[in-house]
TORVEX-342223 format. One line per field, with one value per residue (C-alpha): chain; x, y, z; residue in three letters; residue number from 1. Coordinates in nm, 2 decimals, always signed. Example, Ala and Ser with C-alpha at 12.3 -4.5 7.8 and 13.67 -1.06 7.14 Angstrom:
cadena	[A, A]
c1	[+1.23, +1.37]
c2	[-0.45, -0.11]
c3	[+0.78, +0.71]
residuo	[ALA, SER]
num	[1, 2]
//
This chain:
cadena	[A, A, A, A, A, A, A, A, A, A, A, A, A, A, A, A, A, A, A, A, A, A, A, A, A, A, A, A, A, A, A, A, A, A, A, A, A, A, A, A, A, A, A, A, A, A, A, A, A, A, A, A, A, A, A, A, A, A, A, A, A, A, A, A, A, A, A, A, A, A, A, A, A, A, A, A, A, A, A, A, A, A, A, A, A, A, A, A, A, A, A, A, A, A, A, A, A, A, A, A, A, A, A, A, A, A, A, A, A, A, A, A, A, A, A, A, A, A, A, A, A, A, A, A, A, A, A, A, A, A, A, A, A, A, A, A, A, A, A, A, A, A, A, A, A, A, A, A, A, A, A, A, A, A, A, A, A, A, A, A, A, A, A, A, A, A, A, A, A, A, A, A, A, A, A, A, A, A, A, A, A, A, A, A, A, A, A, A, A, A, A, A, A, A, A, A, A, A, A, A, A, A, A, A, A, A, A, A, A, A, A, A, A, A, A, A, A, A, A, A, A, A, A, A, A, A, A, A, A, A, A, A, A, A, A, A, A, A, A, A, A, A, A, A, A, A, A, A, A, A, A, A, A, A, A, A, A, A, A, A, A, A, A, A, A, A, A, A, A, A, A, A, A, A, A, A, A, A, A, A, A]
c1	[+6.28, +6.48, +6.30, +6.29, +6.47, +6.41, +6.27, +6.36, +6.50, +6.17, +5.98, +6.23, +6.16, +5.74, +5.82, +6.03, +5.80, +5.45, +5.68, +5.74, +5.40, +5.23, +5.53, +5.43, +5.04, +5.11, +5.34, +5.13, +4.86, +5.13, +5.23, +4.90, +4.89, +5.12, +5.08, +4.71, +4.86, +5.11, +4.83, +4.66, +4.95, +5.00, +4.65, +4.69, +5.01, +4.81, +4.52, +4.81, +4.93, +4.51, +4.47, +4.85, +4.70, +4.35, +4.55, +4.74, +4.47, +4.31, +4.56, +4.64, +4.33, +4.19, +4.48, +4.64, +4.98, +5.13, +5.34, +5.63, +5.56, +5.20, +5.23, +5.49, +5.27, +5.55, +5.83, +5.82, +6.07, +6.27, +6.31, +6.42, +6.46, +6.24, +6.18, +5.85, +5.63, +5.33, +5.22, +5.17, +5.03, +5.39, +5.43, +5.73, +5.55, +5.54, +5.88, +6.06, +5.90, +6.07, +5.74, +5.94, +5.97, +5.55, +5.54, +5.81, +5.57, +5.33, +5.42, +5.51, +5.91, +6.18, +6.39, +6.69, +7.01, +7.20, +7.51, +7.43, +7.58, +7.24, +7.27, +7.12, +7.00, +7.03, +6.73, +6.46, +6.34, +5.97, +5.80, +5.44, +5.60, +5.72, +5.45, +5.61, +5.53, +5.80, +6.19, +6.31, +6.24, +6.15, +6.47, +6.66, +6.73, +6.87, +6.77, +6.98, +6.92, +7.16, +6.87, +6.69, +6.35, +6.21, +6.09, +5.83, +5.70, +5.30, +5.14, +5.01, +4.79, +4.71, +4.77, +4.76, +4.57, +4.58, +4.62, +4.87, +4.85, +4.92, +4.57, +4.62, +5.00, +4.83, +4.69, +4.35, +4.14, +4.19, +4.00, +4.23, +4.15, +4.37, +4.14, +3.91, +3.63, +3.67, +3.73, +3.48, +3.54, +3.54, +3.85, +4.20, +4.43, +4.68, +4.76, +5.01, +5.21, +5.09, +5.36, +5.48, +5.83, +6.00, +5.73, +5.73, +5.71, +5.97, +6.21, +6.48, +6.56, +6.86, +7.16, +7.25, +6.95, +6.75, +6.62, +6.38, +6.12, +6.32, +6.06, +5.74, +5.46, +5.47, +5.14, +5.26, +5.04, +5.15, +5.16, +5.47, +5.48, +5.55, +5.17, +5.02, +4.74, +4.63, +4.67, +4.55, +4.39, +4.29, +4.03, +3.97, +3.68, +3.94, +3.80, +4.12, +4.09, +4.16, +4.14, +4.22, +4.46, +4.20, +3.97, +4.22, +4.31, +4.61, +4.49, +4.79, +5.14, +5.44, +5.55, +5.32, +5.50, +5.42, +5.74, +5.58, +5.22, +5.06, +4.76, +4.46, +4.12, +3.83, +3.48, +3.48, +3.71, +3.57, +3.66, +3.88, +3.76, +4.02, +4.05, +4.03, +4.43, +4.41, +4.26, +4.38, +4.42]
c2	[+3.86, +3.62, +3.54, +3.18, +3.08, +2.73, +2.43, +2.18, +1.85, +1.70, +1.91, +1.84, +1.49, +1.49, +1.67, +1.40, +1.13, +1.30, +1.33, +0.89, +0.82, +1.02, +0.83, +0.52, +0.61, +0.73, +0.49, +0.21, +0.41, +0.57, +0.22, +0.11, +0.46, +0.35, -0.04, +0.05, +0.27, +0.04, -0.20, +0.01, +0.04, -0.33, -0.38, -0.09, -0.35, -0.62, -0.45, -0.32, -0.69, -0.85, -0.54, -0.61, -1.06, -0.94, -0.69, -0.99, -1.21, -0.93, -1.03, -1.41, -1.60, -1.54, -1.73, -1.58, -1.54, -1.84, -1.87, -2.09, -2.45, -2.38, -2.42, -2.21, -1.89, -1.68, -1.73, -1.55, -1.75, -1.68, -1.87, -2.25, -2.17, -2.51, -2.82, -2.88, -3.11, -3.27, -3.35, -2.99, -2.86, -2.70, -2.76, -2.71, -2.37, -2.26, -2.39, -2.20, -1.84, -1.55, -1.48, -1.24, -1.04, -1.08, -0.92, -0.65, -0.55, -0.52, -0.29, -0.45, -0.50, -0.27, -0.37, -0.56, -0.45, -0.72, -0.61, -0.70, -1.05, -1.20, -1.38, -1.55, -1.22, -0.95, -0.70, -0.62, -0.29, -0.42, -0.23, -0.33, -0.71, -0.54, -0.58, -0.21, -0.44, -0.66, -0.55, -0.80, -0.70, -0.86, -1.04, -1.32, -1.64, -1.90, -2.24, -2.59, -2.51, -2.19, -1.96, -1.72, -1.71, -1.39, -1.44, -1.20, -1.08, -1.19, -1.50, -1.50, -1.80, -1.76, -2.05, -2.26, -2.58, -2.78, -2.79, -2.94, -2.95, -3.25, -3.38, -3.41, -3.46, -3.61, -3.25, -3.20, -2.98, -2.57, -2.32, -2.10, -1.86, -2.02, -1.90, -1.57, -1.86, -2.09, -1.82, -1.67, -1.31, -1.43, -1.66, -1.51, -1.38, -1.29, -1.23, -1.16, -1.41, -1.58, -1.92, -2.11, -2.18, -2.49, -2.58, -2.21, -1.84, -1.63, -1.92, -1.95, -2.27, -2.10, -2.05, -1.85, -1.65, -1.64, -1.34, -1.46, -1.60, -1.56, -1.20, -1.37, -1.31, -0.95, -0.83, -1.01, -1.00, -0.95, -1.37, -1.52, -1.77, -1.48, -1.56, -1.31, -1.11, -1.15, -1.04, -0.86, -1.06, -0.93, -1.15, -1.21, -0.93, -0.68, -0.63, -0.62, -0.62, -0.76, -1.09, -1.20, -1.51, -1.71, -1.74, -1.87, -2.17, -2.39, -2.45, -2.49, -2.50, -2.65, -2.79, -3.09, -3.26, -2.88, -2.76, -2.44, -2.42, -2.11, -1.93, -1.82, -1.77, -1.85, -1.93, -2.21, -2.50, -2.70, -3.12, -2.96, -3.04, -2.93, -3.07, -2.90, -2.85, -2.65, -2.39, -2.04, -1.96]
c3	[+3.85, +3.58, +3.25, +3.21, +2.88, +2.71, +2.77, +3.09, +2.98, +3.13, +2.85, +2.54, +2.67, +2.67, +2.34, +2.19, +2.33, +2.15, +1.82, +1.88, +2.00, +1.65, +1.39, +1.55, +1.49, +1.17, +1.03, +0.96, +0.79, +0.54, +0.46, +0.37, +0.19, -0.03, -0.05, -0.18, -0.46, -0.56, -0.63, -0.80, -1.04, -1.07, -1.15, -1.46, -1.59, -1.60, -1.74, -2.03, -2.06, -2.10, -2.39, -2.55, -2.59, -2.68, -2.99, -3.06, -3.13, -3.39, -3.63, -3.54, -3.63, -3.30, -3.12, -2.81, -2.75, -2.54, -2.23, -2.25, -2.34, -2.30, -1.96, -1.71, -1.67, -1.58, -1.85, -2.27, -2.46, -2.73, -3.05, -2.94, -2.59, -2.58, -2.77, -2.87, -2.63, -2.80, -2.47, -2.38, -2.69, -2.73, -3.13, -3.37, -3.46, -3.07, -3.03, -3.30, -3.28, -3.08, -2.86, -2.67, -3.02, -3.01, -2.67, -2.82, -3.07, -2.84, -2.68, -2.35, -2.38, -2.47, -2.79, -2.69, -2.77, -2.93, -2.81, -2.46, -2.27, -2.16, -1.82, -1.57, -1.39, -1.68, -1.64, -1.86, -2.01, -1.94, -1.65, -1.77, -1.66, -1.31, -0.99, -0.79, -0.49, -0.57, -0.48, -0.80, -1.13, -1.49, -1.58, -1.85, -1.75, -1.92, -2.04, -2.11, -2.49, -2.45, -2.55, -2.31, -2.21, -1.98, -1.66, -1.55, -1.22, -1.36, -1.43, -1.79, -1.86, -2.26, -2.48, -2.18, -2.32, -2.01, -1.62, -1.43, -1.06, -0.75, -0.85, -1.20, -1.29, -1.67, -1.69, -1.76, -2.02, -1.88, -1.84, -2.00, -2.30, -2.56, -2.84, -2.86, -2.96, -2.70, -2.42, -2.20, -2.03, -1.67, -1.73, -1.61, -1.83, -1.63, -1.25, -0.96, -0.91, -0.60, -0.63, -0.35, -0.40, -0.27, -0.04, +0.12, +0.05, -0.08, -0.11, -0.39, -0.60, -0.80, -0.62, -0.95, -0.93, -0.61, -0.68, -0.98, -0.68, -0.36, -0.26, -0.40, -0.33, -0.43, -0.18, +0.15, +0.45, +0.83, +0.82, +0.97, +0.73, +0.44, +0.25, +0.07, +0.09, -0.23, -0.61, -0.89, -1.18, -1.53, -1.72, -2.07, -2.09, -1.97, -1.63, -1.36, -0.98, -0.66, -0.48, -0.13, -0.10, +0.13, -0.20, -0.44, -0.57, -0.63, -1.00, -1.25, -1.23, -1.45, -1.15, -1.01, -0.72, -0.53, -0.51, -0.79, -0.59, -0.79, -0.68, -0.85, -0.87, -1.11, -1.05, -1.37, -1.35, -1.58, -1.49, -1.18, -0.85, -0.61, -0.29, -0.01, +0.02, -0.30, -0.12, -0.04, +0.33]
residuo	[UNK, UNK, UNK, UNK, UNK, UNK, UNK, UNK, UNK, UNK, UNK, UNK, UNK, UNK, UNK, UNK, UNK, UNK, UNK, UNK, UNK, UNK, UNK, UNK, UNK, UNK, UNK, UNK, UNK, UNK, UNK, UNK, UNK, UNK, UNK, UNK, UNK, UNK, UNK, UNK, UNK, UNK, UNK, UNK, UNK, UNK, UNK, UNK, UNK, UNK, UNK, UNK, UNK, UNK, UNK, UNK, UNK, UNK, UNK, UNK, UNK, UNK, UNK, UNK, UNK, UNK, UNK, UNK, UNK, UNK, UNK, UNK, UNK, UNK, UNK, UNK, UNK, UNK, UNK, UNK, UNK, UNK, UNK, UNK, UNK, UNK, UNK, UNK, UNK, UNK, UNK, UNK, UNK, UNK, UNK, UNK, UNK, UNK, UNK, UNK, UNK, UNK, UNK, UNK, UNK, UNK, UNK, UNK, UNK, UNK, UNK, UNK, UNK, UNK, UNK, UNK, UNK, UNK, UNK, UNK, UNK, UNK, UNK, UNK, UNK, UNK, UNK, UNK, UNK, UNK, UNK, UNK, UNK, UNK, UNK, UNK, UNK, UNK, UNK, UNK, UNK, UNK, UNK, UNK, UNK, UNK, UNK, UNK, UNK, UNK, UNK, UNK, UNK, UNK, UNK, UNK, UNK, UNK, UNK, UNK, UNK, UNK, UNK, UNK, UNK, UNK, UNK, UNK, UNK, UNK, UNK, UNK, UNK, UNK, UNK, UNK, UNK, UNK, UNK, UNK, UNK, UNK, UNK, UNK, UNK, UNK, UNK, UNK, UNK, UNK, UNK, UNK, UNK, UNK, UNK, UNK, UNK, UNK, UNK, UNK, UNK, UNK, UNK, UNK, UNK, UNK, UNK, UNK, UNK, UNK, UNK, UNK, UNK, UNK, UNK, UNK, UNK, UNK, UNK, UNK, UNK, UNK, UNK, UNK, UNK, UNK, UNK, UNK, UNK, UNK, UNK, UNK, UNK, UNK, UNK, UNK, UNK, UNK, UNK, UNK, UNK, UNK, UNK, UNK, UNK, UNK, UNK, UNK, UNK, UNK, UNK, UNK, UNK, UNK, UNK, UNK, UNK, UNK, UNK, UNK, UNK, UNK, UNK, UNK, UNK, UNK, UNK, UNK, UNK, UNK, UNK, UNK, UNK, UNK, UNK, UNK, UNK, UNK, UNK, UNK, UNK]
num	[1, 2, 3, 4, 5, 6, 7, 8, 9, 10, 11, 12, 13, 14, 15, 16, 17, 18, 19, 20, 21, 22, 23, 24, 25, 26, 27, 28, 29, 30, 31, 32, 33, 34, 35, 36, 37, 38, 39, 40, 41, 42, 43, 44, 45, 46, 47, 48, 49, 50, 51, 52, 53, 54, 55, 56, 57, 58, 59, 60, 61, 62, 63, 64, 65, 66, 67, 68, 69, 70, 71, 72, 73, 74, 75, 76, 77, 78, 79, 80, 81, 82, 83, 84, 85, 86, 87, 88, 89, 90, 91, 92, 93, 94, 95, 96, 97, 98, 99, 100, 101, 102, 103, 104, 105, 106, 107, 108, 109, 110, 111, 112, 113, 114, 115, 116, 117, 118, 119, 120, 121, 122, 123, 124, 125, 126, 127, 128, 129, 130, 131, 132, 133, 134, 135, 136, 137, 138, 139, 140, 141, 142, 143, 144, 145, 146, 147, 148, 149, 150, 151, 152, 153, 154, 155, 156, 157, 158, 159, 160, 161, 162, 163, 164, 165, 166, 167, 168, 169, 170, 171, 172, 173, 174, 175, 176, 177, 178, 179, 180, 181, 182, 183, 184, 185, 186, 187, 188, 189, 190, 191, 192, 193, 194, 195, 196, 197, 198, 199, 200, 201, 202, 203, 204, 205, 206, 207, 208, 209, 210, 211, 212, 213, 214, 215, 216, 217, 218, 219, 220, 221, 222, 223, 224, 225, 226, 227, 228, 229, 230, 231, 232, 233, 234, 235, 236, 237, 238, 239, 240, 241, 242, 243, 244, 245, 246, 247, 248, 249, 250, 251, 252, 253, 254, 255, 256, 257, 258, 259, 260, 261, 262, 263, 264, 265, 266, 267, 268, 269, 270, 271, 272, 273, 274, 275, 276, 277, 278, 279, 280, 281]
//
């Protein structure tokens, strides 16, 4: 009697079909795996970035570092990248200091070598800035005054002395820590950047450069419309963690006419009332 040798094609094939059935089980699961430990990481950066603004303010008179013009949460600039604004709180002082060398000193970005042609585009040594959720790093960008300002992958909302949004264009008084004296620990510092852009997510305004907002948001949910699934915040006490989109709120934004609709949340507004479009959903 013949020893049978091998496996039938109708066994290679059940075979196969068990190996496809258990990646397709599995799949998912190891792409939560690692979506949960890449948050995990992004909330450590921020938590670095709320520890690098509360050092600063140790040695500047309590004062925290400022975003750009005191108002667009995700851009450093450099010395003159923008004229001063008294409407925004943005004063010769704000407007002439290298804030990007502040953030150097911190800690948070890699000396720049002056050697190197800054474009729109140009990377940044600056992975505490990076969200690893996001495809599109930390990167230069340039500005009508021919100087560069960084734009990151977070939203950092120190120095930011009033809010701008569709319901107040005029701005109104924040809720953002601009001194260590007139903060309180459960206001943002910083967060994933949860922006809108152009009316929908991950959309591009700059043919140049796309990819500065063209993969936000950088936790995306299973959505068709591309919304997240929320962000990690840090707060002025130094706490960091997560929140779902459906409880934030379209607070701030340099942009007014909602074409830059940024996402947040905090439980103290202050004069804000936001409608109910503001909401997260």
């Amino acid at each position: 009697m013949m020893r049978r040798q091998g496996f039938t094609l109708i066994e290679l094939l059940v075979v196969v079909s068990i190996i496809a059935l258990l990646i397709a089980i599995l799949l998912p699961s190891l792409s939560r795996a690692r979506e949960v430990a890449k948050r995990s990481v992004c909330a450590a950066h921020l938590h670095e970035i709320g520890t690098a603004a509360t050092m600063y303010t140790v040695s500047n008179k309590g004062n925290y570092i400022p975003c750009a013009r005191r108002n667009v949460q995700l851009n450093i600039t450099s010395s003159g990248a923008y004229a001063s604004d008294s409407s925004k709180d943005w004063s010769k002082f704000d407007a002439a200091k290298n804030w990007i060398g502040e953030w150097e000193r911190l800690g948070t970005i890699a000396k720049i070598d002056p050697s190197i042609t800054i474009v729109d585009g140009t990377p940044v040594d600056a992975p505490v800035w990076d969200c690893p959720s996001r495809e599109f790093k930390t990167q230069y960008q340039a500005t009508s005054s021919g100087k560069p300002v960084i734009t990151t992958n977070y939203s950092y909302f120190g120095g930011i002395t009033k809010w701008y949004n569709p319901s107040n264009p005029g701005g109104i008084r924040s809720r953002s820590p601009v001194t260590v004296s007139n903060a309180r620990g459960s206001w943002v510092l910083a967060t994933d950047s949860m922006i809108k852009i152009d009316y929908a997510w991950g959309q591009g305004s700059s043919s140049s450069s796309p990819y500065a907002y063209v993969d936000l948001p950088s936790h995306k949910s299973n959505h068709a419309d591309g919304r997240p699934e929320g962000g990690n915040q840090v707060y002025v006490d130094g706490s960091a963690g997560w929140v779902d989109f459906k409880d934030t709120i379209y607070i701030h934004s340099w942009s007014t006419n909602g074409s830059r609709a940024a996402y947040m949340y905090q439980q103290d507004l202050g004069e804000y009332d936001p409608p109910a479009s503001a909401y997260g959903y």
